[in-house]
C-alpha positions in Angstrom: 19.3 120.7 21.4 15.3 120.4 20.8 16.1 116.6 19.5 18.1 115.8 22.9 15.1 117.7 25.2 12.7 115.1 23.1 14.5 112.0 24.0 15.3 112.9 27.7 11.2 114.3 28.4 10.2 110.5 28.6 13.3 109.5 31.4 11.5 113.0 33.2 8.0 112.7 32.4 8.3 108.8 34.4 9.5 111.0 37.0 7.2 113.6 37.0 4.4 110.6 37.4 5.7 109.3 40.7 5.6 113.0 41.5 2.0 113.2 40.9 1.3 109.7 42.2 3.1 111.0 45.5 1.4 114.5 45.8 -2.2 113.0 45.7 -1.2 110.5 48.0 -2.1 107.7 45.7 2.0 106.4 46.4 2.2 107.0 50.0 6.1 107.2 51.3 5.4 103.4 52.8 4.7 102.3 48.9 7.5 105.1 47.8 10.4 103.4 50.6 9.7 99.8 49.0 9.5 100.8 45.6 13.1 102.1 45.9 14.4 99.0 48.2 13.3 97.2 45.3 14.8 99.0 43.1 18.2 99.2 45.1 18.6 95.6 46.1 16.8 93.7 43.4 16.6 95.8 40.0 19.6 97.9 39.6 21.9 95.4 40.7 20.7 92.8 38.5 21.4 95.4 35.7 24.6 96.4 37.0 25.8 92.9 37.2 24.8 92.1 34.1 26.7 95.2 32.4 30.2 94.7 34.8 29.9 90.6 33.7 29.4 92.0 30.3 32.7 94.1 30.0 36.6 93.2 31.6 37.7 95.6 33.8 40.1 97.3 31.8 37.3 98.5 29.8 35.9 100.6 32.7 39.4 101.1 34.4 41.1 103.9 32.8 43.2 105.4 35.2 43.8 108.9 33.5 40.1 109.3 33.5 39.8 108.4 36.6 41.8 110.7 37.9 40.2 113.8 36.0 36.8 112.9 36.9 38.1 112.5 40.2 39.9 115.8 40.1 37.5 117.5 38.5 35.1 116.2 41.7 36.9 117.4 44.1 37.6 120.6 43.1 33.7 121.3 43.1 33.5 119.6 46.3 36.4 121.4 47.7 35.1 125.1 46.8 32.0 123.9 48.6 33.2 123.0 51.5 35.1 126.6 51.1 32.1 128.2 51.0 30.4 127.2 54.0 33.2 127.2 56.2 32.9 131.2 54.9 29.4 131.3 56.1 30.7 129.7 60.0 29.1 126.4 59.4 30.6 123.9 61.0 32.4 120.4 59.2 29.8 117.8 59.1 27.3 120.5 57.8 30.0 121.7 55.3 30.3 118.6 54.2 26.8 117.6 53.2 26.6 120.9 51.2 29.6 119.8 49.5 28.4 115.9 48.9 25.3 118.2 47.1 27.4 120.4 45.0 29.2 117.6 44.1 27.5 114.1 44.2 24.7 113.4 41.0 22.0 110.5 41.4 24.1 108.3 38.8 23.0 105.3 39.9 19.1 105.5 39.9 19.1 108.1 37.0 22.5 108.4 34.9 23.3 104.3 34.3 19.5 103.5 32.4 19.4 107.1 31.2 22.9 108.0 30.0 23.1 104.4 28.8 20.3 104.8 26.7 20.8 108.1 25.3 24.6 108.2 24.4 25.1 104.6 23.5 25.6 100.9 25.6 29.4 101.8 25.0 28.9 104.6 28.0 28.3 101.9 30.9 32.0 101.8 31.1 32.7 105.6 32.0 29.2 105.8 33.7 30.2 103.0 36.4 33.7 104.2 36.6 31.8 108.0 37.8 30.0 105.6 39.9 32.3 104.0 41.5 34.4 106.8 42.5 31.2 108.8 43.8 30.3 105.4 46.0 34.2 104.7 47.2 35.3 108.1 47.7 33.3 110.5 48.5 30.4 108.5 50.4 33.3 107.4 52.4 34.5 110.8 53.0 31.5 112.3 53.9 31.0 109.2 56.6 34.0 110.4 58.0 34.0 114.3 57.9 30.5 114.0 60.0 31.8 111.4 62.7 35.4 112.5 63.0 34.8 115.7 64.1 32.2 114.0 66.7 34.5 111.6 67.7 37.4 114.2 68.3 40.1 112.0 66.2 39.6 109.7 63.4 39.0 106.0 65.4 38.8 102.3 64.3 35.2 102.5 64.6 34.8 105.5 61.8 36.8 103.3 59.6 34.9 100.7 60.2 31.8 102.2 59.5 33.2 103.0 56.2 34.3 99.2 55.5 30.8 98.2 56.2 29.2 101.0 54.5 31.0 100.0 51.3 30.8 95.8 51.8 26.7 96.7 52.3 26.2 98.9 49.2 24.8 96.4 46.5 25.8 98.6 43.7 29.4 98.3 44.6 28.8 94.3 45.6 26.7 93.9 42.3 29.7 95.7 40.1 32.5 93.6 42.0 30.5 90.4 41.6 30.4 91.1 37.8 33.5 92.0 37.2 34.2 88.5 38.7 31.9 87.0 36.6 33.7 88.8 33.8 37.4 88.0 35.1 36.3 83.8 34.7 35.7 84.6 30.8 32.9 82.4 30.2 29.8 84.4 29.3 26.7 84.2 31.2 24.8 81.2 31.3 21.4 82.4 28.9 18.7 81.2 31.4 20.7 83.6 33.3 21.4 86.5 31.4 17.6 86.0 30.4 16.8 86.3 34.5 19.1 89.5 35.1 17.8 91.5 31.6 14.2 91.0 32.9 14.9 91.9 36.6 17.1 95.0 35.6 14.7 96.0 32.9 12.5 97.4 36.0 15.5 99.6 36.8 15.0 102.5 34.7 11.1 102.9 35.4 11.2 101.9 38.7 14.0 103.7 39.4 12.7 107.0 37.6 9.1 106.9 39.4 10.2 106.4 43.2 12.7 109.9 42.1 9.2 111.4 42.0 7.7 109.7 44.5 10.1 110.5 47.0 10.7 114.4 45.6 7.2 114.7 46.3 7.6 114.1 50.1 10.5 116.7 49.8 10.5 120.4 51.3 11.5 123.8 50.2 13.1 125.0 53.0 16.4 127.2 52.9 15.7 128.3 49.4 19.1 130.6 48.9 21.1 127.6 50.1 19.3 124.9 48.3 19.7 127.2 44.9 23.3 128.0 45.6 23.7 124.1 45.8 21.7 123.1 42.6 24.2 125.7 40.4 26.9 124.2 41.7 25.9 120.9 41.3 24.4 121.3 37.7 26.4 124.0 36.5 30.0 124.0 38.2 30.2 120.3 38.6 30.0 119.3 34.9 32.1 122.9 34.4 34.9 121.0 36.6 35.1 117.4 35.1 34.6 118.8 31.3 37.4 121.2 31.9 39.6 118.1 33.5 38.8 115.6 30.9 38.7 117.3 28.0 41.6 119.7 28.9 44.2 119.4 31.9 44.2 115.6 31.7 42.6 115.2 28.5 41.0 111.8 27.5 39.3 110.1 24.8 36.6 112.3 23.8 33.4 109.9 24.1 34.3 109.1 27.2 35.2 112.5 28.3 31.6 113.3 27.5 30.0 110.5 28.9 31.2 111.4 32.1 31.1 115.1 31.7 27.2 114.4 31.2 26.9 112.1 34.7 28.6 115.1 36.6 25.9 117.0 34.9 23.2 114.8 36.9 21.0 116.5 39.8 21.8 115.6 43.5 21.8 112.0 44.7 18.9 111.1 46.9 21.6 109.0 49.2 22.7 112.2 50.5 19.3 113.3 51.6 19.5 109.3 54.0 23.1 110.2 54.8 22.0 113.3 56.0 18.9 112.3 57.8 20.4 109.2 58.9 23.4 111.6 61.0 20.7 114.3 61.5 22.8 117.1 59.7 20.8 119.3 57.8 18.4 116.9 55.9 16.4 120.0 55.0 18.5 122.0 52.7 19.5 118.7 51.1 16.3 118.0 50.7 15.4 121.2 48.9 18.7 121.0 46.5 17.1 117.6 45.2 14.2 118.9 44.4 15.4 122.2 42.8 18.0 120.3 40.9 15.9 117.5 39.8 13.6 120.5 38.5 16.2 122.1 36.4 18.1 119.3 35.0 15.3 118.7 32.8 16.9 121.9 31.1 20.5 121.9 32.2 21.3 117.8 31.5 19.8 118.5 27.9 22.2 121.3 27.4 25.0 119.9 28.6 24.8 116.7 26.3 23.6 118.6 23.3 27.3 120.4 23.9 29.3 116.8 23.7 31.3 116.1 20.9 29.4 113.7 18.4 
């Protein structure tokens, strides 16, 4: 386990500079809110096209493990949704708590660091987690907030979800390059030269503006914000590992590949979804930071535990 904590302190130690660079102001949230457009629209995408225009889709769609990963998901999702209706919260607030317990940052965090550290072979499964995280549930959680605030489920939530989905450049970047892939003539090399050096500033970039933005992030609602970061470090991975290695079992690398992106901390999109619909942007807030804390600990134990 010591040798894993070694090579994942660099992926948090990039992270834990932004956070300083944030707290003493020297990366104000302007600088922090551009770094990560970049990032979003310009690095990440270039990487992820590269990968999707790199593989055919059968390589990324297996169906079986779709499905456990998927099950595995929304079981943890499920039980949180339970557990705040227990506590008389009401739907769209239930839901973000689930999106929490359930939803890891796979996108700025798991593809350069889980690509990295288990192998270029885990792109596959790691997109595949991706994609489900982007077209299900960030589509469900669209529509368990407006639904209820619409009184019945309309055109117009649908359509929000459409265009939600067609705007997302990770999920135009991976469709563009499984197009790319589907022609079957490789990239052109001025280009694959182009999209390597752009989406080389993917992993730091991406890694820094985590800090930079957990820095502007507040501890409010700390028994809800903890209750959150267990389920989302602890029951989530729990969940999937239990569906892909055992109820739907699945090759065994790639039942650990995407065992480990369940074991990722909360996505920062929920803290914009949340803002952005004005449902309860503080205790997602605090579950970020509290889980990006402890996965320094809890992501190195949980790949340490994957089959070899």
């Amino acid at each position: 386990m010591l040798d894993i904590l070694l090579e994942t302190l660099p992926f948090f130690a990039l992270i834990g500079l932004g956070y300083g660079a944030g707290r003493t102001g020297f990366f104000t949230a302007e600088a922090t809110a551009y770094l990560t457009k970049f990032v979003f629209y310009f690095a990440l995408s270039a990487m992820l096209f590269r990968f999707a225009a790199n593989l055919s889709l059968g390589e990324v769609l297996n169906w079986r493990l779709v499905g456990a990963y998927l099950c595995g998901t929304a079981a943890v999702y499920a039980l949180a949704m339970l557990v705040a209706f227990l506590r008389g919260l009401d739907t769209p607030t239930a839901a973000v708590e689930a999106q929490c317990a359930a939803i890891g940052n796979t996108g700025f965090l798991g593809v350069p660091m889980l690509t990295l550290l288990l192998g270029a072979e885990a792109i596959g499964p790691v997109m595949m987690a991706l994609a489900v995280d982007l077209i299900v549930f960030s589509s469900l959680i669209v529509i368990l907030i407006t639904g209820p605030r619409d009184g019945r489920m309309s055109v117009r939530v649908l359509g929000t979800v459409g265009m939600g989905l067609l705007r997302n450049p990770m999920i135009v970047a991976i469709s563009l390059g499984f197009a790319w892939s589907a022609i079957g003539h490789p990239l052109p090399e001025p280009a694959d030269a182009f999209l390597a050096l752009l989406g080389a500033a993917a992993t730091p970039g991406a890694l820094f503006a985590i800090g930079a933005s957990l820095a502007t992030k507040s501890a409010e609602r700390v028994s809800v914000a903890a209750w959150l970061s267990v389920a989302k470090l602890v029951l989530h991975p729990a969940a999937v590992a239990l569906a892909v290695f055992v109820v739907f079992p699945v090759e065994p690398y790639q039942a650990g590949v995407v065992t480990a992106a369940a074991a990722l901390p909360v996505a920062g999109n929920v803290y914009m979804l949340a803002q952005h619909y004005g449902v309860a942007p503080q205790r997602v807030s605090a579950a970020i930071l509290f889980s990006t804390a402890a996965s320094i600990l809890t992501v190195t134990f949980v790949i340490a535990q994957l089959p070899g």
